[in-house]
C-alpha positions in Angstrom: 0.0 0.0 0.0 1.6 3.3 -0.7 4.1 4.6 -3.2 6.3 1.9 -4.4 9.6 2.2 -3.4 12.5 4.3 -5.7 14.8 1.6 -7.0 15.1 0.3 -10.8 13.7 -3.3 -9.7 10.9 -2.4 -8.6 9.8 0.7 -11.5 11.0 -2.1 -14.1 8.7 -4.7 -12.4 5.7 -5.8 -14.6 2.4 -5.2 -13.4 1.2 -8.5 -12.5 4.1 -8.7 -10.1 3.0 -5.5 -8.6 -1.2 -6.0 -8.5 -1.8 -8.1 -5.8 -0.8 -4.9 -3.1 -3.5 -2.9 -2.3 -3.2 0.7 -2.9 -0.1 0.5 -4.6 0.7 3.5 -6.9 3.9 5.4 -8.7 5.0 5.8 -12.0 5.5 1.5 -13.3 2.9 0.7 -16.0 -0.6 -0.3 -14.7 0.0 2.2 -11.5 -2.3 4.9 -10.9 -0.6 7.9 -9.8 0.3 8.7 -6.0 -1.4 12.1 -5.2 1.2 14.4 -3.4 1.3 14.5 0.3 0.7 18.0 0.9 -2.7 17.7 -1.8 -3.3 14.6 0.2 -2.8 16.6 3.4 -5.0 19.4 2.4 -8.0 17.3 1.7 -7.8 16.2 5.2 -8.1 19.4 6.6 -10.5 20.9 4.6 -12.9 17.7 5.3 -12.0 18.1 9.2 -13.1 21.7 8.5 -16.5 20.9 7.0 -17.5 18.5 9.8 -16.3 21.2 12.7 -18.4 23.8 10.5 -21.0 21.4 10.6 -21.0 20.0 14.1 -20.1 23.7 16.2 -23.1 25.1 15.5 -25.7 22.0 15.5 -24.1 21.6 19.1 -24.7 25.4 20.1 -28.1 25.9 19.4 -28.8 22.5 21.1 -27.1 23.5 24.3 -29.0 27.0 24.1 -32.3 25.2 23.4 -31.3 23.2 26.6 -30.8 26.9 28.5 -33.5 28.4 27.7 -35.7 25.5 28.6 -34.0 25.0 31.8 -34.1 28.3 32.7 -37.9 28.4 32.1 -38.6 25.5 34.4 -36.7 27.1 36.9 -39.0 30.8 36.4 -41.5 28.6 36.8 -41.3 26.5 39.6 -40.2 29.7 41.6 -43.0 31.6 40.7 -45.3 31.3 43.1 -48.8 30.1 42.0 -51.6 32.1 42.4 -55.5 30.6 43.2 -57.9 33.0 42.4 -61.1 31.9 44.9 -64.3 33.4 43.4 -65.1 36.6 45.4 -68.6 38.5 45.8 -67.2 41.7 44.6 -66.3 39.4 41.0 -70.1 39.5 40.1 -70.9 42.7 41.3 -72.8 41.6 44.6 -71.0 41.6 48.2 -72.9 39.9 51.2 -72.1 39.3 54.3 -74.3 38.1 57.1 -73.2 36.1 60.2 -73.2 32.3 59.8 -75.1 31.9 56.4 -74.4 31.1 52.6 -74.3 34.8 51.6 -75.9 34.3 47.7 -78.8 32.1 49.4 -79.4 34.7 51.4 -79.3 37.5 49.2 -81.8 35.0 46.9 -83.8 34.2 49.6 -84.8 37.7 50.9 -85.4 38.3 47.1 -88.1 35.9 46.9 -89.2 36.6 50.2 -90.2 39.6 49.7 -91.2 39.3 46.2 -88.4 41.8 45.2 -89.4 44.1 47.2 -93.1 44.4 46.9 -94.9 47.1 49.1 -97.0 44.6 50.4 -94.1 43.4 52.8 -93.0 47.1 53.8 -93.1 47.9 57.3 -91.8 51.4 57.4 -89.5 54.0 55.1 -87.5 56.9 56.6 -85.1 59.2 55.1 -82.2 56.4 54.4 -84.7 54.0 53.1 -87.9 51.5 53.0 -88.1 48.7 55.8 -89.7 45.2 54.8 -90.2 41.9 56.5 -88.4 38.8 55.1 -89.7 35.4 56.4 -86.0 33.4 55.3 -86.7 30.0 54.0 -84.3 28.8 56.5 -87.2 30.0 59.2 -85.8 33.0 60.3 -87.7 36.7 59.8 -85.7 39.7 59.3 -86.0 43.3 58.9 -84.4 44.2 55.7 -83.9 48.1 55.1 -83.7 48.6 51.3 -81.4 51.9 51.1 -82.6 54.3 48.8 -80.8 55.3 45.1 -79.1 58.2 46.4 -77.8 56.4 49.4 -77.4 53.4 47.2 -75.0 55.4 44.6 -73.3 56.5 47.9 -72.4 53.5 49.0 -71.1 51.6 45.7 -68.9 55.0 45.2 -67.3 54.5 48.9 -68.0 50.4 49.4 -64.7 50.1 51.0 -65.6 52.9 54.2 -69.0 51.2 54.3 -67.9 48.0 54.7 -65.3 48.8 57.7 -68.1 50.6 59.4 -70.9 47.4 59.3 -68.0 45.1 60.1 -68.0 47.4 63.3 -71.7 47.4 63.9 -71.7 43.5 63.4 -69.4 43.2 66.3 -71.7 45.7 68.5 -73.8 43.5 71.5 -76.3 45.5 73.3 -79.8 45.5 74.6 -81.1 48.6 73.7 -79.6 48.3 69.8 -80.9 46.4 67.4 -78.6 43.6 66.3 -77.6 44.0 62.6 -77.0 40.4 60.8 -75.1 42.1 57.8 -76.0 43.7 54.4 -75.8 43.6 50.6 -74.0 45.9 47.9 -76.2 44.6 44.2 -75.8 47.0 41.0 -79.7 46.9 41.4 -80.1 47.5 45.3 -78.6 48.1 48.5 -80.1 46.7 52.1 -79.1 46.3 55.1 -80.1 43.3 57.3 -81.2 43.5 60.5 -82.9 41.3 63.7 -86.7 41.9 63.7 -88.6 43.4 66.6 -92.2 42.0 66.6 -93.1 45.3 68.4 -92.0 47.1 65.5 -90.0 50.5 65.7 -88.8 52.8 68.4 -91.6 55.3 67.1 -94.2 52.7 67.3 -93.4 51.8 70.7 -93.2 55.2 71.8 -96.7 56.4 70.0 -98.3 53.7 72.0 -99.0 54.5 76.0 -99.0 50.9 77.1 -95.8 49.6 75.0 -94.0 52.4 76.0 -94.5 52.0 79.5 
């Protein structure tokens, strides 16, 4: 294999004494040529320098796909996640009452009173109309629908009003009527409230023997 050898016996050899090497070459009849070392060399490199050219940047954008993702999962597991609980305020309607389902209740005073039919009023002041709501959970309360100027007042500052009821819900005394809670709607605003079978302070005090 190679470049035969430079002596006479061997350039004067015939070719069948030469054929059986493999990749014999030189000048003796029936050789092909030997291709110079340095053309031999260069082919080499350049080949070598194909595959690198080939390879380096197959290689990068794999190992910056790999960064990228990495980094991602990393973003992401460290970012906290967030579970956003359905909220009154969501659908336009806050309720809040001591103990109870706050939508049944705001449903159920609806239908108790027949939205609010006159029939079921008990009184009306300044602030707003007073009706009776027998619950279906058996419980009757005095529900003071506010009126729409008071109403527009209280959506505009819901935040105030809902500080000062959270201090009235905590309030315990004999002489005040215990509020249960109340309801900001886009349609109405009431308060809820415990109900007096003798009716209102005015009442009582109009009448000589309950005031006694």
């Amino acid at each position: 294999e190679g470049p035969i050898p430079n002596l006479k016996a061997f350039h004067e050899a015939s070719f069948d004494a030469l054929r059986n090497n493999k990749g014999l070459c030189g000048n003796a009849t029936g050789l092909m040529a030997c291709v110079p070392s340095f053309l031999a060399n260069h082919g080499h490199r350049k080949s070598t320098k194909l595959i690198i050219l080939v390879v380096l940047p197959l290689f990068g954008g794999l190992l910056l796909l790999f960064i990228l993702v990495g980094s991602f999962l990393a973003f992401y597991k460290k970012t906290p996640t967030i579970k956003s609980e359905p909220r009154e305020e969501q659908h336009g309607d806050i309720f809040t009452i001591l103990g109870f389902n706050g939508r049944i209740l705001h449903d159920g005073i609806i239908e108790a009173t027949e939205d609010f039919s006159s029939i079921y009023c008990i009184g009306s002041g300044g602030y707003g109309t007073v009706y009776k709501a027998a619950l279906p959970i058996g419980q009757v309360v005095a529900v003071k629908k506010l009126h729409q100027s008071e109403d527009s007042m209280l959506n505009n500052n819901l935040k105030a009003f809902e500080s000062e009821i959270s201090a009235l819900l905590e309030i315990r005394h004999r002489n005040i009527v215990q509020m249960y809670g109340f309801c900001s709607h886009p349609k109405h605003s009431f308060l809820v409230y415990e109900f007096l079978e003798r009716g209102s302070l005015k009442m009582v005090l109009s009448n000589n023997e309950q005031a006694k």
